[in-house]
N, CA, C and O atoms as CSV, one atom per row, in Angstrom:
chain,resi,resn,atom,element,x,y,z
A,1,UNK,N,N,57.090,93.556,78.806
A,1,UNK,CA,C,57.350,94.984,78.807
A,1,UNK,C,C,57.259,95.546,80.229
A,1,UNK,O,O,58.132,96.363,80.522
A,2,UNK,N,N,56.406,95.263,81.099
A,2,UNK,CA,C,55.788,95.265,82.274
A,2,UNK,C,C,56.757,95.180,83.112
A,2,UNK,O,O,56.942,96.062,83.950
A,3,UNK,N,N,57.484,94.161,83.019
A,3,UNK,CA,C,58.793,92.936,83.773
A,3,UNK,C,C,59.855,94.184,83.834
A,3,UNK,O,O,60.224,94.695,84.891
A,4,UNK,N,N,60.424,94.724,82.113
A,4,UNK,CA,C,61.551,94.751,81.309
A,4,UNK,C,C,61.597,96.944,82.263
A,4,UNK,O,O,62.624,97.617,82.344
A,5,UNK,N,N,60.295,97.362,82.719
A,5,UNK,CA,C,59.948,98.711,83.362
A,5,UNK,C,C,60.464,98.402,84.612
A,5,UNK,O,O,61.413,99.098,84.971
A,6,UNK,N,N,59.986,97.325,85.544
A,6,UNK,CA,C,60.494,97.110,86.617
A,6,UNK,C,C,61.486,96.911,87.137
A,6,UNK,O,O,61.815,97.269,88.268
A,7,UNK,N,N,62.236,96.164,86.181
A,7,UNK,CA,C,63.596,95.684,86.188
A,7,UNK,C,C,64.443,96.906,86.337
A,7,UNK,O,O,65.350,96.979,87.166
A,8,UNK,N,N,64.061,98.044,85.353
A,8,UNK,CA,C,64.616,99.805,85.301
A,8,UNK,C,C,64.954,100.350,86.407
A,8,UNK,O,O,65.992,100.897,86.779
A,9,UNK,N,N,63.373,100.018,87.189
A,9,UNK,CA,C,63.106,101.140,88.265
A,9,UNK,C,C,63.809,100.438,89.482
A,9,UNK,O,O,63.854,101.064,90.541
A,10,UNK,N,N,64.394,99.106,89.404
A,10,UNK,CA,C,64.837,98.632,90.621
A,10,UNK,C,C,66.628,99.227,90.283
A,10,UNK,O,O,67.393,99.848,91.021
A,11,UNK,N,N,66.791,98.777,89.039
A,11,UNK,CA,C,68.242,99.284,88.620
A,11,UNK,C,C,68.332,100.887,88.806
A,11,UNK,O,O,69.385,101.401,89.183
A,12,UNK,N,N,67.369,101.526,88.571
A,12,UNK,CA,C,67.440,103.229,88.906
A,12,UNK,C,C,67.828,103.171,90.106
A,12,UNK,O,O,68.753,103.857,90.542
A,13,UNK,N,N,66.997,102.138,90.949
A,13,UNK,CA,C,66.769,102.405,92.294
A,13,UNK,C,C,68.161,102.291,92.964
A,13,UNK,O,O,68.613,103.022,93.845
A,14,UNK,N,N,68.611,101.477,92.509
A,14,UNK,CA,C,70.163,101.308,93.472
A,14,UNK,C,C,71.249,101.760,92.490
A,14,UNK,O,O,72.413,101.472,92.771
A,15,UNK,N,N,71.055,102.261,91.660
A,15,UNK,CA,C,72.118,103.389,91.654
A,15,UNK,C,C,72.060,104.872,91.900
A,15,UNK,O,O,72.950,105.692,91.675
A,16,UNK,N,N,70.883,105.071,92.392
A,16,UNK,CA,C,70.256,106.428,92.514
A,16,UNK,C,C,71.216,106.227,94.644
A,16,UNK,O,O,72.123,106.805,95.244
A,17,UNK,N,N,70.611,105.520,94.833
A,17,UNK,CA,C,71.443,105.214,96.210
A,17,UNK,C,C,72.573,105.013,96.082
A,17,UNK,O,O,73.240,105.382,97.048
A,18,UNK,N,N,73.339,104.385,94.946
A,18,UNK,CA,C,75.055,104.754,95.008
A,18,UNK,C,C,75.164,105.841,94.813
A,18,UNK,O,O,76.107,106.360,95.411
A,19,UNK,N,N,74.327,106.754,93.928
A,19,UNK,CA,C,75.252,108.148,93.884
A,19,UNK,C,C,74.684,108.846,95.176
A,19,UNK,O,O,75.458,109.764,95.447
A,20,UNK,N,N,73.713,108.795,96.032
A,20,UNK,CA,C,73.841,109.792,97.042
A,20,UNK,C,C,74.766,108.394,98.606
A,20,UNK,O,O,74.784,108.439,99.836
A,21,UNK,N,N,74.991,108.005,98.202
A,21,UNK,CA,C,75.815,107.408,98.985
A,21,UNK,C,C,77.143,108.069,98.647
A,21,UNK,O,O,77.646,108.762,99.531
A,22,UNK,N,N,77.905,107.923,97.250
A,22,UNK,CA,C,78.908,108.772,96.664
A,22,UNK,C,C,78.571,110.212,96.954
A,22,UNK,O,O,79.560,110.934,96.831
A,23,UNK,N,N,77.612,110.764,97.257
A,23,UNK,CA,C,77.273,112.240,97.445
A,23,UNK,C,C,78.104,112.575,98.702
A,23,UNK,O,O,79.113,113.256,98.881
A,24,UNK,N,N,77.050,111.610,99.764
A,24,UNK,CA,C,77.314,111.784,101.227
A,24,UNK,C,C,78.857,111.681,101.319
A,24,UNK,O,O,79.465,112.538,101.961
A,25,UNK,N,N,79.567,110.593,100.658
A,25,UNK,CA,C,80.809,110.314,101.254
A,25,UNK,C,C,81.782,111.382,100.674
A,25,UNK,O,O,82.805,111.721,101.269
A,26,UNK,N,N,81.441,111.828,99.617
A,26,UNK,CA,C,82.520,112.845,99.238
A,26,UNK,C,C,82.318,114.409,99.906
A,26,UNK,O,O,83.184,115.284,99.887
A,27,UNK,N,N,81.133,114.516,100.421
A,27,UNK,CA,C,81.072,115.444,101.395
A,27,UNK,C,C,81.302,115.733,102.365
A,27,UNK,O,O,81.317,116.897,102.766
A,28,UNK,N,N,81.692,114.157,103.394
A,28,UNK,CA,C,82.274,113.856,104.555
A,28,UNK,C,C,83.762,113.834,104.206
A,28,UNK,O,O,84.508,114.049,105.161
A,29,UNK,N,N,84.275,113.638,103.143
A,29,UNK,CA,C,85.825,114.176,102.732
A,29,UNK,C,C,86.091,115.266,102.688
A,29,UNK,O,O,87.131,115.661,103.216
A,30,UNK,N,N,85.100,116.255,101.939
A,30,UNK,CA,C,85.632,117.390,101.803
A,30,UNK,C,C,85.648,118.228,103.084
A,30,UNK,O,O,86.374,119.217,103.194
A,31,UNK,N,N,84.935,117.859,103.918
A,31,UNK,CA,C,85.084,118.469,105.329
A,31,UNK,C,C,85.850,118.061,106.397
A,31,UNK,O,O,86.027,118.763,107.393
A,32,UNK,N,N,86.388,116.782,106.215
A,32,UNK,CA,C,87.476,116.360,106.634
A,32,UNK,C,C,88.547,116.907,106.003
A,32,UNK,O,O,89.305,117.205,106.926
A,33,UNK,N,N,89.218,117.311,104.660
A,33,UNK,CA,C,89.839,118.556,104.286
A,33,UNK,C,C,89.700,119.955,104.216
A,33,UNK,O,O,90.505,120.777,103.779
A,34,UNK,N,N,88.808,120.090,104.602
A,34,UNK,CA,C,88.618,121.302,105.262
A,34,UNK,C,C,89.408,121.312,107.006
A,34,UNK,O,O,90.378,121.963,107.394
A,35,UNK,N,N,88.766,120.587,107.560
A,35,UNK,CA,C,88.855,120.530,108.760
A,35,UNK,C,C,90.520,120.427,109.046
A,35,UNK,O,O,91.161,121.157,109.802
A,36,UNK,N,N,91.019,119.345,108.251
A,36,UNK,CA,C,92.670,119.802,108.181
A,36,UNK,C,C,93.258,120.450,107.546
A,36,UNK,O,O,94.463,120.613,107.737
A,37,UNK,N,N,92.617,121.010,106.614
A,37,UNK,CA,C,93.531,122.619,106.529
A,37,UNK,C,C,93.143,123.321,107.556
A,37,UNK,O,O,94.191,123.752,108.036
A,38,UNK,N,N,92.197,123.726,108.233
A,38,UNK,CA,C,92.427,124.445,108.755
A,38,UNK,C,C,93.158,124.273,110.442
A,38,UNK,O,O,93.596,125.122,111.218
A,39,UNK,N,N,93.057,123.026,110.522
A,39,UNK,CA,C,94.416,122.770,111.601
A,39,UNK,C,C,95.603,123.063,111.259
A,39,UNK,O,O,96.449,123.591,111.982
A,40,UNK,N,N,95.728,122.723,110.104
A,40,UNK,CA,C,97.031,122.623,109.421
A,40,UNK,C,C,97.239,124.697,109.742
A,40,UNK,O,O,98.113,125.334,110.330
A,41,UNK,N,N,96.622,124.906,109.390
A,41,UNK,CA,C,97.010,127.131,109.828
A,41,UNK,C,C,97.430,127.344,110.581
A,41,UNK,O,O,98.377,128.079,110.860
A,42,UNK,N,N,96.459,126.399,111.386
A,42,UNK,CA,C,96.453,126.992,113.441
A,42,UNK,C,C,97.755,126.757,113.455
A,42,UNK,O,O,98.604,127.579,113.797
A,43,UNK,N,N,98.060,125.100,112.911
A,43,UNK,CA,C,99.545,125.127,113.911
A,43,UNK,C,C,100.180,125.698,113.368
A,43,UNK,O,O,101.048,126.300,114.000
A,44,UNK,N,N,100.114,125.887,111.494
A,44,UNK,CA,C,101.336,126.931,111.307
A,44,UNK,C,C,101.577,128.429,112.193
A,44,UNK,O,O,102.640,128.764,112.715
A,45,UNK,N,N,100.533,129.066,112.202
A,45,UNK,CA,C,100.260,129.721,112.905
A,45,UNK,C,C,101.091,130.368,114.051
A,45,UNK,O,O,101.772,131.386,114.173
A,46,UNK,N,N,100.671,129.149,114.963
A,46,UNK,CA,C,101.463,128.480,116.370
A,46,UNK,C,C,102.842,129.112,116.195
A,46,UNK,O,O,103.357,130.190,116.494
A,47,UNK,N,N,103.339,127.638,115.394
A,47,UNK,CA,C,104.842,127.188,114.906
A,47,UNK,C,C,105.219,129.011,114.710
A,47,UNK,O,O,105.953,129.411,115.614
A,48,UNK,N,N,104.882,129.920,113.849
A,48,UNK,CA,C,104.919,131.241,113.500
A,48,UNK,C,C,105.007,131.843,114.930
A,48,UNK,O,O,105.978,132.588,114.796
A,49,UNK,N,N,104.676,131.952,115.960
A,49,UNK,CA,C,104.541,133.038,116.868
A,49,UNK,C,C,105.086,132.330,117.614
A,49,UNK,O,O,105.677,132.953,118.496
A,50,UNK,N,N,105.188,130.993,117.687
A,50,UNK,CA,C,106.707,130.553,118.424
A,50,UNK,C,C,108.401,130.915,118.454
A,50,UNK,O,O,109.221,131.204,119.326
A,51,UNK,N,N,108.408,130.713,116.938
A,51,UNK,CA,C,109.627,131.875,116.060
A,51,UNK,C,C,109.549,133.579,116.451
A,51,UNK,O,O,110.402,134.448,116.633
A,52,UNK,N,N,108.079,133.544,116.472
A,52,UNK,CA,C,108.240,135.358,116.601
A,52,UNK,C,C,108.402,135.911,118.200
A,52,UNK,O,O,108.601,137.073,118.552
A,53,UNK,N,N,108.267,134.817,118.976
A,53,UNK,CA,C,108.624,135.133,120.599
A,53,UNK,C,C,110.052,135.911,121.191
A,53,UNK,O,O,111.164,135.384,121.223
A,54,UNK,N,N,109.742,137.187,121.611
A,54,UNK,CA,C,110.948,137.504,121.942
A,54,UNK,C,C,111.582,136.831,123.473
A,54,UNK,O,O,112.637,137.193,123.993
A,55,UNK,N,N,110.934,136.100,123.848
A,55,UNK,CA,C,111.011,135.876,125.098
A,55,UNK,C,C,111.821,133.867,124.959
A,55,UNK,O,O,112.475,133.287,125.826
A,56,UNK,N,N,111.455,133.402,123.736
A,56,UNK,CA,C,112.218,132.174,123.649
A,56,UNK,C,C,113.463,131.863,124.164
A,56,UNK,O,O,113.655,130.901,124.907
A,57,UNK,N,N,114.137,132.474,123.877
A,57,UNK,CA,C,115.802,132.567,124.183
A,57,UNK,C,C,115.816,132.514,125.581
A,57,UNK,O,O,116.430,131.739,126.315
A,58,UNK,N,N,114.686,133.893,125.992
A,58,UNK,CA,C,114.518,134.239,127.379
A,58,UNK,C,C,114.176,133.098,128.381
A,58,UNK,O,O,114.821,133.047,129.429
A,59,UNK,N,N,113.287,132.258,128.150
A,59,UNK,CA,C,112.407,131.204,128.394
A,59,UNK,C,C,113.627,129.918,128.400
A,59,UNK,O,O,113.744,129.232,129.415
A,60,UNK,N,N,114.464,129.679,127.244
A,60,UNK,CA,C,115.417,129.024,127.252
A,60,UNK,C,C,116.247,129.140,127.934
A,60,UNK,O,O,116.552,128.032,128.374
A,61,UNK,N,N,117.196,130.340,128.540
A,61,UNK,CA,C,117.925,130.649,129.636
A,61,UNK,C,C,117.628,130.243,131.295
A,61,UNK,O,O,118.266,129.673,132.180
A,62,UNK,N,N,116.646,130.708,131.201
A,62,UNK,CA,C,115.510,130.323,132.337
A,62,UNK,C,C,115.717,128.738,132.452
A,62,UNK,O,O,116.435,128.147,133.259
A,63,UNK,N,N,114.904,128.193,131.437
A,63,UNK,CA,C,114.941,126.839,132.314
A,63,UNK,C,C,115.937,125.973,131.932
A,63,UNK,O,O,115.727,124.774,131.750
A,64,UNK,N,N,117.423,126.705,131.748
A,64,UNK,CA,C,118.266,125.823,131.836
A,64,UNK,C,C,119.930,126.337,132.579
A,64,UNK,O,O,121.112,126.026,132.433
A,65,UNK,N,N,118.947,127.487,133.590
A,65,UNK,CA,C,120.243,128.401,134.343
A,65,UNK,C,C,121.195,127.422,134.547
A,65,UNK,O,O,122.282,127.415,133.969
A,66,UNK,N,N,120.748,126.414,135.523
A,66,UNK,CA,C,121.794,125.338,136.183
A,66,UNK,C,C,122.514,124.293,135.369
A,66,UNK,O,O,122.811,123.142,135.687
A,67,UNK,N,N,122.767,125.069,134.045
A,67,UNK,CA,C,123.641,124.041,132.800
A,67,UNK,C,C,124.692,125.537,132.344
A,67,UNK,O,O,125.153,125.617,131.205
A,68,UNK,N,N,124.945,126.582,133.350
A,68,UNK,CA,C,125.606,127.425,132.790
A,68,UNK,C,C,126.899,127.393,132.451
A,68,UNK,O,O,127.489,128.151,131.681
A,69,UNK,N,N,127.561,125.945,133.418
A,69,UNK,CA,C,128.949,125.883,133.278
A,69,UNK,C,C,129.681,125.630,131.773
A,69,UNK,O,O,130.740,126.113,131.372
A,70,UNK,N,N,128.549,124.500,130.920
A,70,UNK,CA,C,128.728,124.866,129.780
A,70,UNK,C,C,129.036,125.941,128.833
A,70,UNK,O,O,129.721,125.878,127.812
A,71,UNK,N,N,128.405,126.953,129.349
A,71,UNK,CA,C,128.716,128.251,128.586
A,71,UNK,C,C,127.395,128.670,127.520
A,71,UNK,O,O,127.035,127.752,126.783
A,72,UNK,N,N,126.757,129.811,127.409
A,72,UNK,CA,C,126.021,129.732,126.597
A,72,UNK,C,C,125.916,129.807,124.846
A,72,UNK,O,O,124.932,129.800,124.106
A,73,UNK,N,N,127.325,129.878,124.573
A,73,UNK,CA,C,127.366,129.675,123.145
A,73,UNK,C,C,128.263,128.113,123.113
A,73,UNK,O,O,129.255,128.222,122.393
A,74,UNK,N,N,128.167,127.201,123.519
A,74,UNK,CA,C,128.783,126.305,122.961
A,74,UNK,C,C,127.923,125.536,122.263
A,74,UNK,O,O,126.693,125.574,122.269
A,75,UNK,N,N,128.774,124.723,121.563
A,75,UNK,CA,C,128.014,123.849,120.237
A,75,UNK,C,C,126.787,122.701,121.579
A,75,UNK,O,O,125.655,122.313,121.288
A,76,UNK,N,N,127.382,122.479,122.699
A,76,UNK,CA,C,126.249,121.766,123.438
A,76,UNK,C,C,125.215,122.481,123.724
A,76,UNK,O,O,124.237,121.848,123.326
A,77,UNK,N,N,124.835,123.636,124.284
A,77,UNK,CA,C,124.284,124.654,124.526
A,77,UNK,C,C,123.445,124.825,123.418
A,77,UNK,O,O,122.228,124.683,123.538
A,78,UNK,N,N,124.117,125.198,122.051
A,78,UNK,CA,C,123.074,125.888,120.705
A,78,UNK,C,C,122.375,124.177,120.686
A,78,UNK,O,O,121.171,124.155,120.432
A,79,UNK,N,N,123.011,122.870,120.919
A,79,UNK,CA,C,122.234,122.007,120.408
A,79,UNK,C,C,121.142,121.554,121.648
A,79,UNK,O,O,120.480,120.522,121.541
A,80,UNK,N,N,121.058,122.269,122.591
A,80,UNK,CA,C,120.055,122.450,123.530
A,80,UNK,C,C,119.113,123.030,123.325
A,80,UNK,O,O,117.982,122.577,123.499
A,81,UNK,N,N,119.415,124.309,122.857
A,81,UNK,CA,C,118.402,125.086,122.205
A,81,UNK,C,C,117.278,124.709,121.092
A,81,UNK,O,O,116.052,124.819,121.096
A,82,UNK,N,N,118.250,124.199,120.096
A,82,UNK,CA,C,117.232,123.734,119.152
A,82,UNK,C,C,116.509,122.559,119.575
A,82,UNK,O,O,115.436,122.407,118.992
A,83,UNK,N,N,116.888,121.475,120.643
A,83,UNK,CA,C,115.951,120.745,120.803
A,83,UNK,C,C,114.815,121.175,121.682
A,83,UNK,O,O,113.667,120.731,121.648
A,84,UNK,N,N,115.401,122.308,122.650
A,84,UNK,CA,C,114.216,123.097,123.375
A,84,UNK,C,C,113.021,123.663,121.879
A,84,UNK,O,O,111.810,123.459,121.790
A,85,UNK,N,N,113.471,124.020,121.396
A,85,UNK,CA,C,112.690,124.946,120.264
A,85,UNK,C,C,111.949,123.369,119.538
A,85,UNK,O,O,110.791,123.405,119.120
A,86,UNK,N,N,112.340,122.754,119.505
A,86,UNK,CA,C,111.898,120.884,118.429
A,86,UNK,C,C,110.898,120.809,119.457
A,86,UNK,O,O,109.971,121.256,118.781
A,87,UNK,N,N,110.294,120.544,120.772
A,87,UNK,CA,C,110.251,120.332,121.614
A,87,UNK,C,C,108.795,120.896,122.078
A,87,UNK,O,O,107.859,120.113,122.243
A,88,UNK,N,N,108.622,122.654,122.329
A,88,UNK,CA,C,107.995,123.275,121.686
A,88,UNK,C,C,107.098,123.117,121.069
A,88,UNK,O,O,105.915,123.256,121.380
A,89,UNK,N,N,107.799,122.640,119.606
A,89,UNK,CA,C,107.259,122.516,117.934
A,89,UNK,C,C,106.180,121.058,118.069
A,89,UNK,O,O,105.042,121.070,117.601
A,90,UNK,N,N,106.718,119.967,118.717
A,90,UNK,CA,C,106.052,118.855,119.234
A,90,UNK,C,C,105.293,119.272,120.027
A,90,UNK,O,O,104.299,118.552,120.110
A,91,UNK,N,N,105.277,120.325,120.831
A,91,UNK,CA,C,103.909,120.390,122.028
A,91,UNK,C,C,102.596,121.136,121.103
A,91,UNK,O,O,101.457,120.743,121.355
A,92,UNK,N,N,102.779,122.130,120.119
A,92,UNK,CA,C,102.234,122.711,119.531
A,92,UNK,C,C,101.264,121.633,118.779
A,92,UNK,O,O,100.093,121.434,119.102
A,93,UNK,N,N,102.088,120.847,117.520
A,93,UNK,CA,C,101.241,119.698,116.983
A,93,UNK,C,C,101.072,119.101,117.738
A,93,UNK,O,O,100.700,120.150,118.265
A,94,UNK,N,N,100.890,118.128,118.707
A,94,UNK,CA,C,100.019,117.505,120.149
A,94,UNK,C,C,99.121,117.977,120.219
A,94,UNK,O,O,98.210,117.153,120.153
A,95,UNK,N,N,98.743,119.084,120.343
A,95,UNK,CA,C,98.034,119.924,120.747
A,95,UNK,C,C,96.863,120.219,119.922
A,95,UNK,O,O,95.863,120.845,120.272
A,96,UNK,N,N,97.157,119.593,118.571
A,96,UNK,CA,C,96.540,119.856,117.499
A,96,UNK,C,C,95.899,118.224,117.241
A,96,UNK,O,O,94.806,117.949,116.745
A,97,UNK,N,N,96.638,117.553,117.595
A,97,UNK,CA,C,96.031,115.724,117.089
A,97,UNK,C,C,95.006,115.492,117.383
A,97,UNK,O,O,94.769,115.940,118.505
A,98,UNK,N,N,94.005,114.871,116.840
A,98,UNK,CA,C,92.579,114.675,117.327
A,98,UNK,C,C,92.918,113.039,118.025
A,98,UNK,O,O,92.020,112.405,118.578
């Protein structure tokens, strides 16, 4: 009977340590989802007031005066743009990578 108590308290014993082992680790998850949502904002965020810049276009003109011969509405030109703006969008998440 003696044996059959001990045997309990050793079996309590290590599962009482799996569940705060399972405690700890699901708490170190949930703050690791925490922690990326809330990166995940910032850059939306970002990405958001990148779009809302009135000065993009502006900023885009700028550093690409010496490509004017193209013209600024041609299909090479708009596809300049959007990779300027992709570009951007990549410096923003960088910026964010741990």
């Amino acid at each position: 009977m003696k044996d059959d108590i001990q045997i309990l308290q050793k079996e309590n014993k290590i599962l009482t340590n799996k569940i705060f082992d399972l405690q700890n680790k699901y708490f170190l998850l949930i703050n690791d989802l925490k922690n990326e949502k809330i990166k995940r904002i910032v850059i939306q965020k970002e990405i958001t007031n990148l779009f809302r810049k009135e000065t993009l276009c502006e900023e885009f003109i700028q550093t690409n005066k010496h490509k004017d011969a193209i013209g600024l509405y041609s299909d090479a030109s708009v596809y300049r743009f959007f990779s300027f703006i992709k570009h951007k969008w990549y410096d923003i998440i960088n910026n964010y990578q741990i």
